[in-house]
C-alpha positions as CSV (number, residue, x, y, z in Angstrom):
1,X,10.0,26.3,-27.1
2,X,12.2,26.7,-24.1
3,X,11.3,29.2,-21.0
4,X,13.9,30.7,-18.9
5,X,14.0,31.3,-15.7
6,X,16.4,33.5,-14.0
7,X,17.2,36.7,-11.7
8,X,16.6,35.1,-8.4
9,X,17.7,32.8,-5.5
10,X,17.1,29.2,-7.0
11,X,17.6,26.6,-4.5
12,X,18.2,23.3,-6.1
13,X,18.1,21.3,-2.8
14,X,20.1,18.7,-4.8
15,X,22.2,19.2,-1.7
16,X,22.4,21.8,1.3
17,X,23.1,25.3,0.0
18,X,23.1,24.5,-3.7
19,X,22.3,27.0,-5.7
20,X,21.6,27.7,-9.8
21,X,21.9,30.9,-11.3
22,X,19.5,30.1,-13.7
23,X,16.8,27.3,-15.2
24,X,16.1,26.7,-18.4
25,X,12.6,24.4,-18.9
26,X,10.9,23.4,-22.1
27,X,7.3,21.7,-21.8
28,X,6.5,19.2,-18.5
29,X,10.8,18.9,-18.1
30,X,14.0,20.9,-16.7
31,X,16.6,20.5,-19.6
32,X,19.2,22.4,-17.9
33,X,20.5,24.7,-15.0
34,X,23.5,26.9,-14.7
35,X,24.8,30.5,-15.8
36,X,22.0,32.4,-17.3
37,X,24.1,34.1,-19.7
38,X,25.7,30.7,-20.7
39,X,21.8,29.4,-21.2
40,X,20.8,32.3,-23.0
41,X,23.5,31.7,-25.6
42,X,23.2,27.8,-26.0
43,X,19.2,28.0,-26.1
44,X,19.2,32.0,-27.8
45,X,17.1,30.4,-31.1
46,X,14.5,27.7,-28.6
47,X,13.8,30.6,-25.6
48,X,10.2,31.8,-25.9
49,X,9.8,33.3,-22.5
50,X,12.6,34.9,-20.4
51,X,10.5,35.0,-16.5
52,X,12.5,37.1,-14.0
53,X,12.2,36.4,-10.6
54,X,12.9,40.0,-9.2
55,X,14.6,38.1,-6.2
56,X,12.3,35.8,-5.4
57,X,13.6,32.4,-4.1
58,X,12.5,29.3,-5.8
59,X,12.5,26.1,-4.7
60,X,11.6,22.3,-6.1
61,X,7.5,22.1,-6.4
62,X,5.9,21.6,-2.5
63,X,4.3,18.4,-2.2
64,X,2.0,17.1,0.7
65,X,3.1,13.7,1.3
66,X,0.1,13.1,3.5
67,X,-4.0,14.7,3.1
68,X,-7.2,14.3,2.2
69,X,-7.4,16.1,-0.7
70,X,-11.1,16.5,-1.3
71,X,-11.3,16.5,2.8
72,X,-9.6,19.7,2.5
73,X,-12.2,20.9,-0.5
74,X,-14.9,19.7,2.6
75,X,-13.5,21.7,5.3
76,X,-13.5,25.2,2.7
77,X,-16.6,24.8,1.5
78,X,-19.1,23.6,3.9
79,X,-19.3,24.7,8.3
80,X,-15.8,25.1,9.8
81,X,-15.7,24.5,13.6
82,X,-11.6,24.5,13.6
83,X,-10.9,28.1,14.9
84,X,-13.9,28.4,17.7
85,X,-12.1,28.5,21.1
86,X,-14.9,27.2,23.3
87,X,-17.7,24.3,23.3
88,X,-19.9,27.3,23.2
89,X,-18.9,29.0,20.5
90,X,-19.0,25.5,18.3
91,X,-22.5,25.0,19.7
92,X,-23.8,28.7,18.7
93,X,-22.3,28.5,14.8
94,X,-23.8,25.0,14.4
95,X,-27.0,27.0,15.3
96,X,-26.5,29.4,13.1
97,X,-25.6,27.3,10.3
98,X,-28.5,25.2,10.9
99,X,-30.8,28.1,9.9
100,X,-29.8,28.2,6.8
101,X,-30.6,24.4,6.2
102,X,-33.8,23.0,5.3
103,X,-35.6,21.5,8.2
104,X,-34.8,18.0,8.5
105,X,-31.4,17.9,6.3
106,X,-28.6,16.7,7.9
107,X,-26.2,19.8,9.7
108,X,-22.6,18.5,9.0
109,X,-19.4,20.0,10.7
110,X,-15.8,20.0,10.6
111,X,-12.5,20.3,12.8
112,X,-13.5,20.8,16.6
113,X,-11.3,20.7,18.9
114,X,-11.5,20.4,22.4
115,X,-8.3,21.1,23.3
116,X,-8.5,24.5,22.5
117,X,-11.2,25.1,24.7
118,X,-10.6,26.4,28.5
119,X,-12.9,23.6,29.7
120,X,-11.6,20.3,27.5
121,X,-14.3,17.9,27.0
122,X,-16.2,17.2,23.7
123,X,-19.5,17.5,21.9
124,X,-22.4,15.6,23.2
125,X,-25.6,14.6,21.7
126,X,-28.2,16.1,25.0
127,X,-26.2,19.6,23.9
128,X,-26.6,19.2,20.4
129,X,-30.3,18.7,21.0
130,X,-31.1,21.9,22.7
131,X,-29.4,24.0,19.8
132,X,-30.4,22.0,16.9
133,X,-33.4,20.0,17.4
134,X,-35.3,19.8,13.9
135,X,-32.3,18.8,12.2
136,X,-29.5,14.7,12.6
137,X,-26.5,16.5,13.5
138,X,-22.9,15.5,12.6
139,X,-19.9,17.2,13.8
140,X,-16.0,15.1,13.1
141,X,-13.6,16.1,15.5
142,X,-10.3,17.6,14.4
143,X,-8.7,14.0,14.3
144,X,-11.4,12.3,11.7
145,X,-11.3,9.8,14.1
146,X,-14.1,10.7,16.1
147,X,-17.5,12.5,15.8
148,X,-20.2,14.0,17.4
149,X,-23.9,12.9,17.1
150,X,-27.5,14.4,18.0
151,X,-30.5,12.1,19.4
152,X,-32.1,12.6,15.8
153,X,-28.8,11.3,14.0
154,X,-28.4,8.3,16.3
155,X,-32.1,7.4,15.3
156,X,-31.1,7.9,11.6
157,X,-28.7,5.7,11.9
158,X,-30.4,3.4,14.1
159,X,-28.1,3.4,17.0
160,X,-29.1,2.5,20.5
161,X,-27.8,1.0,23.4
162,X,-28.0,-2.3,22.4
163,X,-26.2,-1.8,19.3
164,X,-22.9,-4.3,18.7
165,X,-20.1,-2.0,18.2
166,X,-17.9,-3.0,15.0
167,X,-14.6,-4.0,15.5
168,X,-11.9,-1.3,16.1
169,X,-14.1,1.6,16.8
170,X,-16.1,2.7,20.5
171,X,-19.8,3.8,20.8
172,X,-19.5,6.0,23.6
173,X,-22.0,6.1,26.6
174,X,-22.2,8.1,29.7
175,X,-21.3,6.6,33.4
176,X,-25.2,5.4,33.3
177,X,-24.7,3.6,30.3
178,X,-26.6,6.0,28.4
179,X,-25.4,6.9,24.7
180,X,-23.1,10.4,24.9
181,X,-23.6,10.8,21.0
182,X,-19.6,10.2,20.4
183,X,-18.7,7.7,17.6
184,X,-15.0,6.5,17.4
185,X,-12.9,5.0,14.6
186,X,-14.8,1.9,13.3
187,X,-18.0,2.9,15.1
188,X,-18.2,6.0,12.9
189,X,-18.8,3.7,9.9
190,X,-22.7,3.4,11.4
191,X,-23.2,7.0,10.7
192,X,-21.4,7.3,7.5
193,X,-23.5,4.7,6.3
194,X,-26.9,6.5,6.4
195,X,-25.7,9.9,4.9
196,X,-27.0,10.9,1.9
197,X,-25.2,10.3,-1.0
198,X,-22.4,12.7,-2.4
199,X,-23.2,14.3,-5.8
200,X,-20.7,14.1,-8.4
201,X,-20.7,18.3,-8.5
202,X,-20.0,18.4,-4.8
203,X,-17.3,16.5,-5.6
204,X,-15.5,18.3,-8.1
205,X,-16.5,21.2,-6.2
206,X,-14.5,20.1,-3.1
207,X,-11.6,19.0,-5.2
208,X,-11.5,22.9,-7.4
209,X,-11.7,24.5,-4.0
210,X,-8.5,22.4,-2.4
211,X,-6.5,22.7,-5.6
212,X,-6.6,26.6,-6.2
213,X,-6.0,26.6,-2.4
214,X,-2.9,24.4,-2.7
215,X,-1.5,26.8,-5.3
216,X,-1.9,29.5,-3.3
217,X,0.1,27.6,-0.7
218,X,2.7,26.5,-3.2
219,X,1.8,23.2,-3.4
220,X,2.1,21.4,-7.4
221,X,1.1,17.9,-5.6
222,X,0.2,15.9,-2.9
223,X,-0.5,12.4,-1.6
224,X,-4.3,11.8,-0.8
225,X,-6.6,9.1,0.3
226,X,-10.1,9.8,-0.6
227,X,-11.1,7.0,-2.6
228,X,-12.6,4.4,-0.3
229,X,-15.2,7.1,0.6
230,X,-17.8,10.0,-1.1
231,X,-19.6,6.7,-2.9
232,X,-16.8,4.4,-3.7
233,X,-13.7,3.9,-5.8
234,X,-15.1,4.9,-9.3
235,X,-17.5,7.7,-8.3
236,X,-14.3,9.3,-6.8
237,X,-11.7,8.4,-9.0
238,X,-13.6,10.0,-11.8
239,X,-14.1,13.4,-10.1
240,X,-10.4,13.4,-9.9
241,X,-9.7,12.7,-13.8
242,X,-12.8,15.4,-14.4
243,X,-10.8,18.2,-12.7
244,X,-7.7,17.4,-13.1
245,X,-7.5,16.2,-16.7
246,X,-10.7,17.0,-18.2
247,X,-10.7,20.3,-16.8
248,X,-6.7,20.6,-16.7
249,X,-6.5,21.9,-12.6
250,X,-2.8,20.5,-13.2
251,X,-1.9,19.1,-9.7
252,X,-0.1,15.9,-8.8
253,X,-2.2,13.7,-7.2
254,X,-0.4,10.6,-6.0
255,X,-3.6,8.7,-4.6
256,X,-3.4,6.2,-1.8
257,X,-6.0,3.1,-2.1
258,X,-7.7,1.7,0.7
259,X,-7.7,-1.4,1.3
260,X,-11.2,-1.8,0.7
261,X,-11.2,-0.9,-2.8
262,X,-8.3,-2.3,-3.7
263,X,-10.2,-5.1,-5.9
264,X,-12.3,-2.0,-7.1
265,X,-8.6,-0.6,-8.6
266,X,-7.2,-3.8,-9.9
267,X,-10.6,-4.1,-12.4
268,X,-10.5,-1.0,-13.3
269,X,-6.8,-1.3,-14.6
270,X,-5.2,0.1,-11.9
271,X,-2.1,-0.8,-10.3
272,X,1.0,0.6,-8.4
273,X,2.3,4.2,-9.9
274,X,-0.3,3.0,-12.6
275,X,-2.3,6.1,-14.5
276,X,-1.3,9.6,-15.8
277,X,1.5,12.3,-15.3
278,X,-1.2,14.1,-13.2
279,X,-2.7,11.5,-11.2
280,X,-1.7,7.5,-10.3
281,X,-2.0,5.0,-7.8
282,X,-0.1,4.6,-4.9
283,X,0.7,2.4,-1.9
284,X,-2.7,0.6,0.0
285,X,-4.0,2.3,2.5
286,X,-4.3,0.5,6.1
287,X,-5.4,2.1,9.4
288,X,-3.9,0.3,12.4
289,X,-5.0,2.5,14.9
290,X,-6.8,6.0,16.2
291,X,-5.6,8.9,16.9
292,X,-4.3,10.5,20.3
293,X,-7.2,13.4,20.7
294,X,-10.0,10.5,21.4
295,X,-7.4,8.3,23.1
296,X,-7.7,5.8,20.5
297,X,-4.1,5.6,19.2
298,X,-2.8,2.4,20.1
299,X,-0.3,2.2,22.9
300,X,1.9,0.0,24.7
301,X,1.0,1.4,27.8
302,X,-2.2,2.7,29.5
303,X,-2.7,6.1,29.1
304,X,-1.3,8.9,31.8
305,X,-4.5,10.7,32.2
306,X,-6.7,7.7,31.8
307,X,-5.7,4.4,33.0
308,X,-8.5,2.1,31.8
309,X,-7.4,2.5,28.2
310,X,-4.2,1.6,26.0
311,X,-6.6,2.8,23.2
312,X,-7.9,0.9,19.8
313,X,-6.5,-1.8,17.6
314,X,-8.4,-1.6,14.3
315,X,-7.1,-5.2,13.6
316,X,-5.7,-7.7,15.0
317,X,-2.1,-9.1,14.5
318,X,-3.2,-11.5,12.1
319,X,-5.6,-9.3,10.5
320,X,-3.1,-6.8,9.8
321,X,-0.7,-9.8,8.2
322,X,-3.5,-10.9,6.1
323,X,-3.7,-7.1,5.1
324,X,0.1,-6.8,4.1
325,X,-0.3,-10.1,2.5
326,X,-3.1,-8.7,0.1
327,X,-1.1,-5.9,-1.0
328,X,1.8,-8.0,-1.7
329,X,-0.6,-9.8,-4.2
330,X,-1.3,-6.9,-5.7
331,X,2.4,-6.1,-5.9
332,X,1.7,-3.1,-3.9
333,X,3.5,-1.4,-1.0
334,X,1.4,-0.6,2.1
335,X,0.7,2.9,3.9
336,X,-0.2,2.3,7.6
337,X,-2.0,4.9,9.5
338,X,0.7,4.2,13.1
339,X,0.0,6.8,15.6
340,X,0.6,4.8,19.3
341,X,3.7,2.7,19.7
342,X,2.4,-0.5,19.7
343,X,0.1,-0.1,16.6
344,X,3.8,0.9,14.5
345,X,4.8,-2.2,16.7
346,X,2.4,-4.3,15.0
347,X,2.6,-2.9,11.2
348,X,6.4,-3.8,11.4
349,X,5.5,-7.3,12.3
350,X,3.6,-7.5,9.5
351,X,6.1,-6.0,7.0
352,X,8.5,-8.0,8.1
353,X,6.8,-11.4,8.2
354,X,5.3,-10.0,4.4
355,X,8.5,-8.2,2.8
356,X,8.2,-5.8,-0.1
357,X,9.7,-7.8,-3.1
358,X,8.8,-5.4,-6.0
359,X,8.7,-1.7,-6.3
360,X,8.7,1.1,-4.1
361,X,8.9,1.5,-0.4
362,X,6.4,0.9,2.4
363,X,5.3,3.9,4.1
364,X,4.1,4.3,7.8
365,X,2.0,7.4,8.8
366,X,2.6,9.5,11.5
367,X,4.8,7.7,13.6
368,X,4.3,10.1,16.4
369,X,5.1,7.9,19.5
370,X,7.5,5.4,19.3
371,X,10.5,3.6,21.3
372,X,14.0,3.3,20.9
373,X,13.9,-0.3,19.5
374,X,10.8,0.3,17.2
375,X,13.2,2.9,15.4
376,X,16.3,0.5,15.3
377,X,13.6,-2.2,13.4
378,X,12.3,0.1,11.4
379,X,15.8,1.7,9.4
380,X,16.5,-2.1,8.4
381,X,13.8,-1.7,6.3
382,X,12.7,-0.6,3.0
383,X,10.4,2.0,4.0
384,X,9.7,5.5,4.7
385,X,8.0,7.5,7.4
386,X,5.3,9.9,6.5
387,X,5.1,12.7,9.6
388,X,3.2,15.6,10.3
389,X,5.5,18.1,11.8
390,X,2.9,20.1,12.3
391,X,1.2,18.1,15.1
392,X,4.2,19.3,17.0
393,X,2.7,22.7,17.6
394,X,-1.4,21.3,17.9
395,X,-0.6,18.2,20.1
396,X,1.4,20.4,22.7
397,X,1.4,20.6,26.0
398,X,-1.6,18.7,26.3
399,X,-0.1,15.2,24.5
400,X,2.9,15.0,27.7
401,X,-0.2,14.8,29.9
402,X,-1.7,12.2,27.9
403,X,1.2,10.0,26.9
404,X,2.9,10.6,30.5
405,X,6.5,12.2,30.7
406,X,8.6,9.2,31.5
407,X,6.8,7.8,27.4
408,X,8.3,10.9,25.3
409,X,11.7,10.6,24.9
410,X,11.0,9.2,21.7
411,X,8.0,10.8,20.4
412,X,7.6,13.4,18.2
413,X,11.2,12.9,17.6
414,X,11.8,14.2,13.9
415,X,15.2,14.9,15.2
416,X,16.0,11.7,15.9
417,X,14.7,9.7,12.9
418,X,16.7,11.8,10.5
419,X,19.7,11.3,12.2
420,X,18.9,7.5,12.8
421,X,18.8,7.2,8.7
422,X,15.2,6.5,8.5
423,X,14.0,8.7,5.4
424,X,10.8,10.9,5.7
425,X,8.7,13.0,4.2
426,X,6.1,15.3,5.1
427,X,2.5,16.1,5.0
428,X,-0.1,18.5,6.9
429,X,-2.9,15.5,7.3
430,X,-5.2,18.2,6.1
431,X,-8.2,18.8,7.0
432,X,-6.9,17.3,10.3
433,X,-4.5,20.0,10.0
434,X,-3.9,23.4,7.8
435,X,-2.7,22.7,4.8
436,X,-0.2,25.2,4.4
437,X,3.6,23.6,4.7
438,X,5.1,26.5,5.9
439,X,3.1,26.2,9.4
440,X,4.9,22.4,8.8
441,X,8.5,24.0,8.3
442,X,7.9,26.1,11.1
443,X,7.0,23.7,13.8
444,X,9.7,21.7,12.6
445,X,11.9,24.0,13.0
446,X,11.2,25.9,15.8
447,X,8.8,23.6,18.3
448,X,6.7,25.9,19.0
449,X,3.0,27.1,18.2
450,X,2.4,30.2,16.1
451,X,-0.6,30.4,18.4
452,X,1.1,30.1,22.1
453,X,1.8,34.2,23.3
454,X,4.6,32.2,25.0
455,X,6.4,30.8,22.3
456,X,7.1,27.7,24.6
457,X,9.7,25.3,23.1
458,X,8.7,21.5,23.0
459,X,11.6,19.2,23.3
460,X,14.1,21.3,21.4
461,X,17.1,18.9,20.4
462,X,14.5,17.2,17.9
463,X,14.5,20.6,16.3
464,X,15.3,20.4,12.3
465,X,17.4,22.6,10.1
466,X,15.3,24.9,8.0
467,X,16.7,22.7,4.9
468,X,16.0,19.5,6.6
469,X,12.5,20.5,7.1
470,X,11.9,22.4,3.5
471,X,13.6,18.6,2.1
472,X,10.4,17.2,3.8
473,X,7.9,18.2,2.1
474,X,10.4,18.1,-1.7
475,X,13.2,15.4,-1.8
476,X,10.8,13.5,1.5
477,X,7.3,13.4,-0.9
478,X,9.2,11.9,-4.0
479,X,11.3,9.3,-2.4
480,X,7.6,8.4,-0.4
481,X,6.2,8.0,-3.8
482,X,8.7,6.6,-5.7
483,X,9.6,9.9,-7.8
484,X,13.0,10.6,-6.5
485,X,14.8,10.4,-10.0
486,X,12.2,13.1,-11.5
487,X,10.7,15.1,-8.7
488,X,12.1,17.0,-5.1
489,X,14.9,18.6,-6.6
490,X,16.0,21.1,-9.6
491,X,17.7,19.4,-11.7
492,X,18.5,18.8,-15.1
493,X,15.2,15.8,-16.3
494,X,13.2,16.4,-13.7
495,X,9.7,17.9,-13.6
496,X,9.2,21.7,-14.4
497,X,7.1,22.2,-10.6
498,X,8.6,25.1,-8.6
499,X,7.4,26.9,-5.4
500,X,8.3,30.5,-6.1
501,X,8.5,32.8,-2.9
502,X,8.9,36.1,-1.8
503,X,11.4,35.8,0.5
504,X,14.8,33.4,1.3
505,X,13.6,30.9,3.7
506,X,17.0,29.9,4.0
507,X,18.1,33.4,5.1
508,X,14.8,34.8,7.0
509,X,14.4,34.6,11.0
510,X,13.0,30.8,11.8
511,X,10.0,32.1,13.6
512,X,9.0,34.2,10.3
513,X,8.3,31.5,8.5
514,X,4.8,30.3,8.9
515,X,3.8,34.0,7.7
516,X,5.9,33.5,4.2
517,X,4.3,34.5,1.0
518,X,4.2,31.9,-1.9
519,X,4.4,34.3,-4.7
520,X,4.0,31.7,-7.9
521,X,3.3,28.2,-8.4
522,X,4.5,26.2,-11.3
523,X,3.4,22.8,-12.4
524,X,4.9,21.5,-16.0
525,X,6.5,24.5,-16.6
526,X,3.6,26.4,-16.7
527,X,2.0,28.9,-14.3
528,X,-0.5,27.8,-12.0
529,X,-0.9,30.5,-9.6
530,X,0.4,34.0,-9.2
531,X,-0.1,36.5,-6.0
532,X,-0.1,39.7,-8.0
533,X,-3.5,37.9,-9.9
């Protein structure tokens, strides 16, 4: 039987302005839009339900085109250093939290952020020691791409001075040559390898905590890479199909595979779009770089406010081929982790010496600093970029002094790539970031920070349109994932998802819109979450 939906602004997004006057779904599916009265009399024997949206606005289903799902479980369930303002602060809730651990467990953190202290410079292991000293600390950085170590943790992990740093990642050591207790990138993998094991209930329990949080946020999907980690590719793919499916938390997990399990996929049956309504495989996951906060990202330049280093290549040029090459094997398209110019220079030499022959589009990630002729290269091409508008507000002022002035002019420049014809989509990279898309729509939109008294405006004329940036994360996260004839839009065939809110984006003032209020989210036609329960 059919449900009708009705008595509000309904935004198609099939294009700018469209609007339906009503929606009439029945099961998983849209089966047609238009006058309500002219629905209620063609469907008056199949409608069931009649829902009235009081003047709500709905839109196509939200969908993160880039996060860590269960990573964003992680960051609500366990020590959250994200919000502390000074090293100090961080320091004193480790303590704190460390009290409430058993003596000798490992103390794990998440999300600081040393930009947003007065004095910016990280975590290191001698200060770690004098607040927790019974007790191998860990504490990631904002980015994931670095992390903060104790004395005891670097013993666990058997890390000295004289230990060979993998390829693509930094041990980082004081002037003297002395361990600091900072892991980057690749090096992290020595610490990561002596945790204790994830249980399968932490799991799930990660995953049921970011789910009912991205209904709240009026998310219905989102495009994760989890699986290469928490005990390997069938330990986490199962905790997926156990809440999702088993435990029918309906949500839309489009699941990126790392490279290094992508063997672990194929014998297990997987393959490209391969699995369920709720959950199926996606592109393979490649990082080709770090990230900006630990200067790691991947320049083609040295950095402004340190000279000695162009930051990290995880691979190397013909690593990276050999890379593309195995997911062509697979008859997969590749998702590449580009934050610095040269590391985006390097994933389009691959693509291009390895074309995509079969389906779908290659994506690349982030895509924050680029040049003028990386962007020309990359619109020949079958592929998608995958930003993060909300690094706009976290990454400024502090990333002109990093990158250097004279380097922005195309960075950050969502603006720019739209206009250019390259297609994107968007995501929050939670945990890195929150992930709420409306803090995403309004950094797009207005360049600034929610946070900054000052409302400073970066770069302006890359601003977006309030539609261009809502398309992001709708019309943007199906074409990424190959679900542009069934998802993004309201239409008739497509997918019953809606983001229901309380008030017209289209029509509100720009800088109101972080604070918007999702007030229903609907996944198959059916009702997922609702702010009056």
């Amino acid at each position: 039987m059919g449900t009708l939906w009705y008595g509000g602004r309904i935004y198609t997004l099939q294009h700018e302005n469209h609007q339906a006057e009503a929606v009439l779904t029945k099961g998983n599916k849209i089966i047609e839009i238009g006058c309500s009265q002219y629905l209620k009399k063609k469907y008056k024997n199949e409608i069931q339900q009649k829902i009235d949206l009081e003047g709500r606005t709905m839109l196509p289903g939200f969908v993160d085109s880039h996060m860590h799902l269960i990573g964003h479980g992680e960051r609500l369930i366990r020590l959250d250093l994200s919000k502390y303002t000074s090293k100090q602060e961080v320091l004193l809730a480790v303590k704190r939290f460390a009290e409430t651990v058993e003596e000798g467990d490992w103390v794990i953190g998440e999300g600081w952020n040393e930009n947003l202290w007065d004095l910016p410079e990280p975590i290191y292991a001698h200060e770690l020691d004098q607040y927790v000293p019974n007790h191998p600390v860990m504490l990631k950085r904002v980015c994931r791409h670095a992390l903060a170590v104790n004395s005891l943790g670097l013993i666990k992990a058997n890390i000295s001075e004289n230990t060979e740093c993998p390829p693509g990642g930094v041990i980082d050591k004081d002037k003297q040559g002395k361990l600091n207790g900072l892991l980057k990138d690749q090096a992290q993998e020595l610490l990561f390898n002596v945790l204790p094991a994830v249980s399968d209930n932490y799991l799930k329990k990660a995953l049921r905590a970011a789910i009912k949080d991205a209904y709240k946020l009026g998310l219905t999907g989102g495009h994760t890479e989890d699986l290469n980690y928490y005990g390997g590719f069938g330990h986490t793919y199962q905790a997926f199909k156990q809440v999702i499916e088993e435990e029918d938390m309906l949500f839309r997990a489009h699941l990126l595979v790392h490279h290094e399990v992508i063997e672990d996929m194929a014998e297990a049956g997987g393959s490209f779009l391969g699995g369920g309504e709720y959950i199926e495989f996606g592109a393979m996951k490649i990082f080709a770089d770090g990230a900006l906060g630990g200067r790691t990202a991947l320049l083609s330049h040295p950095y402004a406010d340190d000279p000695t280093t162009s930051g990290v290549a995880i691979y190397s040029q013909e690593q990276l081929d050999g890379l593309v090459e195995k997911a062509r094997q697979h008859d997969m398209p590749v998702a590449v982790h580009t934050i610095g110019d040269q590391a985006f220079e390097m994933a389009l030499n691959a693509i291009e010496k390895h074309p995509l022959k079969g389906v779908g589009r290659d994506r690349l990630i982030h895509a924050q600093i680029l040049r003028k002729d990386l962007i020309g290269r990359a619109k020949q091409l079958p592929l998608i970029l995958d930003i993060q508008p909300r690094f706009t507000a976290s990454d400024f002022p502090w990333v002109i002094d990093r990158i250097g002035e004279e380097n922005m002019e195309y960075c950050y420049a969502w603006k720019t790539l739209l206009e250019e014809g390259v297609p994107c989509a968007g995501g929050s990279d939670a945990p890195i970031e929150p992930a709420n898309p409306f803090l995403g729509i309004h950094a797009a939109v207005t360049r600034t920070n929610i946070d900054d008294p000052n409302k400073t405006v970066y770069y302006p004329s890359e601003a977006l349109s309030v539609y261009e940036a809502v398309s992001l994360f709708t019309k943007g996260s199906a074409y990424a994932a190959s679900h542009e004839n069934d998802r993004g839009v309201i239409k008739e065939g497509y997918y019953a998802d809606f983001t229901i809110l309380k008030d017209d984006i289209f029509s509100m003032p720009k800088q109101q819109i972080a604070g918007i209020t999702v007030d229903k989210t609907v996944i198959s036609g059916k009702l997922v979450y609702e702010a009056a329960n």
